[in-house]
ZAVO-832761 format. One record per residue (C-alpha): residue number from 1; x, y, z. Coordinates in steps of 0.2 Angstrom, whole numbers, padded with zeros to 4 digits. Layout:
<drenvos>
+-----+-------+-------+-------+
: seq :    c1 :    c2 :    c3 :
+-----+-------+-------+-------+
: NUM :     X :     Y :     Z :
...
+-----+-------+-------+-------+
</drenvos>
This chain:
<drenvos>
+-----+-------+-------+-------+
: seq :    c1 :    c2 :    c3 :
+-----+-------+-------+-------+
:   1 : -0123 :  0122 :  0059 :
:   2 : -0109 :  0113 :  0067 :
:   3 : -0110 :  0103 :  0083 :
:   4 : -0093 :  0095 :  0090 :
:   5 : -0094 :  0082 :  0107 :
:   6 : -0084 :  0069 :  0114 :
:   7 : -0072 :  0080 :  0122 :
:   8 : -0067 :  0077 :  0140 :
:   9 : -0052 :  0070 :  0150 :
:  10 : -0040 :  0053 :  0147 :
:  11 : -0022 :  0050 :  0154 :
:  12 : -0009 :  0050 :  0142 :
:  13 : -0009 :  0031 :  0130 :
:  14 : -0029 :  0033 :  0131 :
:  15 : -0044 :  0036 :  0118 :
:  16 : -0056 :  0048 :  0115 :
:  17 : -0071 :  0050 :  0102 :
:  18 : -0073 :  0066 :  0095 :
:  19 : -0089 :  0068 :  0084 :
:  20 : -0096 :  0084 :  0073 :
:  21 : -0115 :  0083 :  0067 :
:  22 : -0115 :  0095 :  0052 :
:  23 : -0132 :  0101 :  0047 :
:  24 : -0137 :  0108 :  0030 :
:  25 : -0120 :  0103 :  0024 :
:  26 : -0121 :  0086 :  0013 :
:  27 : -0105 :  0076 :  0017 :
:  28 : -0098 :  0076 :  0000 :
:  29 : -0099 :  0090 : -0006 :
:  30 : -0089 :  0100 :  0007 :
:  31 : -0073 :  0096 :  0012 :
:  32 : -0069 :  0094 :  0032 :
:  33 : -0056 :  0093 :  0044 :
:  34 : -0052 :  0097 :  0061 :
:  35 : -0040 :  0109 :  0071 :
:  36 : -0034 :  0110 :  0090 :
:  37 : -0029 :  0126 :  0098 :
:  38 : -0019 :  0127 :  0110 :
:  39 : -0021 :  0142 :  0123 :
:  40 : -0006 :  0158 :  0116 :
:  41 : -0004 :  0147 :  0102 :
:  42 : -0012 :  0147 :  0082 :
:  43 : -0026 :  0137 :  0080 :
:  44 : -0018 :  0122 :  0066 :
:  45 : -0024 :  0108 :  0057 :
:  46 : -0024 :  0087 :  0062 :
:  47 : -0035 :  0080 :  0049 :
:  48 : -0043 :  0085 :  0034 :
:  49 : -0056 :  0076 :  0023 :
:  50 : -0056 :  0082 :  0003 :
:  51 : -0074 :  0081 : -0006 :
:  52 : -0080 :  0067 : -0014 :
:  53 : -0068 :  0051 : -0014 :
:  54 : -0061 :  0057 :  0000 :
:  55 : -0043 :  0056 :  0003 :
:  56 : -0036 :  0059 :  0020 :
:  57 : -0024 :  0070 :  0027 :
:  58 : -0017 :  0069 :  0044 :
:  59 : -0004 :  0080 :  0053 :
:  60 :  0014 :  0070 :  0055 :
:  61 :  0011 :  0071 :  0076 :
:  62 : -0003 :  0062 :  0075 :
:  63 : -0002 :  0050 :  0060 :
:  64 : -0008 :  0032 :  0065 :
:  65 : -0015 :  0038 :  0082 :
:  66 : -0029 :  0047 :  0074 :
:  67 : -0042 :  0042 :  0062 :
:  68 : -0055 :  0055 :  0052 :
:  69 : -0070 :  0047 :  0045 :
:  70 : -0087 :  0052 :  0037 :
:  71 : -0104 :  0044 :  0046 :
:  72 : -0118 :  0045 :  0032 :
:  73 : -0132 :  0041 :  0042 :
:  74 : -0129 :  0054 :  0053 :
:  75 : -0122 :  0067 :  0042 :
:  76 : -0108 :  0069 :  0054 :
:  77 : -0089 :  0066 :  0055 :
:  78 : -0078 :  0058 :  0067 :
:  79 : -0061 :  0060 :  0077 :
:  80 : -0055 :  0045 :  0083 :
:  81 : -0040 :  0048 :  0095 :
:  82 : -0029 :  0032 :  0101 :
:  83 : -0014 :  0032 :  0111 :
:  84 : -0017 :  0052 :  0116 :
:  85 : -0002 :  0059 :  0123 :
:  86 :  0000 :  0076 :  0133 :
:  87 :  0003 :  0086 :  0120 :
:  88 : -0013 :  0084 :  0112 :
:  89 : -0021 :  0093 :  0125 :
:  90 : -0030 :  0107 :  0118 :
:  91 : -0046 :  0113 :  0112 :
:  92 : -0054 :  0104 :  0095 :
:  93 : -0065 :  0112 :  0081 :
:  94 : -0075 :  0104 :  0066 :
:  95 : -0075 :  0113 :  0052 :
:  96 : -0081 :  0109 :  0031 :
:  97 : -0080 :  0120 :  0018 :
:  98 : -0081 :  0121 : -0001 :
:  99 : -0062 :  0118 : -0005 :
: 100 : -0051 :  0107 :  0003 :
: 101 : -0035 :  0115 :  0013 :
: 102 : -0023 :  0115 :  0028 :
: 103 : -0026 :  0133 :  0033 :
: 104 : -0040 :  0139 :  0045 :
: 105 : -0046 :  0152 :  0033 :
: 106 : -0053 :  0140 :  0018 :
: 107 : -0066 :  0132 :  0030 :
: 108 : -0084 :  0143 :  0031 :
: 109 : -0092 :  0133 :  0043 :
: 110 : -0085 :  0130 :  0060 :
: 111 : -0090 :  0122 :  0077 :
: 112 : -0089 :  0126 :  0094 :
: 113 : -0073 :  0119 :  0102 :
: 114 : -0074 :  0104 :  0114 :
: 115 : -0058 :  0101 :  0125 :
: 116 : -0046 :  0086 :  0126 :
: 117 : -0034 :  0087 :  0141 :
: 118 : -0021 :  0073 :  0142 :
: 119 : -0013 :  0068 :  0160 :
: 120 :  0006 :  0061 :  0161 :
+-----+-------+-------+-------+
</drenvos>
């Protein structure tokens, strides 16, 4: 089970913590990432975790401004969201799976969504 929190308000050049407790999912064997969707719009990838040795991927928009990290000791991942601008409003998901991937469809195991909205 997935449980995304953090989300909330912030005017736009602020930051926002977004965490994802994953239970019965070990860190390293999965992969993980997290989406936004925007409402009318396709739900698309920010940042994704590969297995073991992770390397990182990030979405060009929100390259330097957001940091994905793993948090062992609480068998969770992270979202860190600097600098946020308006058009990062949207609704955010955790998700992990087996294989590593940009699409929605290679992740099994998803979260709730927790809502970011960014004032001008």
């Amino acid at each position: 089970e997935l449980q995304a929190s953090g989300g909330g308000s912030v005017q736009a050049g602020g930051s926002l913590p977004l965490s994802c407790a994953m239970s019965g999912i070990t860190l390293d064997g999965h992969a993980q990432a997290w989406f936004r969707q925007v409402p009318g719009k396709e739900r698309e990838w920010v940042a994704v975790l590969s297995k073991s040795d992770p390397s990182k991927f990030y979405k060009d928009s929100v390259k330097g401004r957001f940091t994905m990290s793993r948090d062992y000791a609480k068998n969770a991942v992270h979202l860190q969201m600097n600098n946020l601008k308006p058009e990062d409003t949207a609704v955010y998901f955790c998700a992990a799976g087996r294989f590593v991937g940009l699409l929605e469809n290679v992740y099994e195991y998803w979260g709730q969504g927790t809502l970011v909205t960014v004032s001008s």
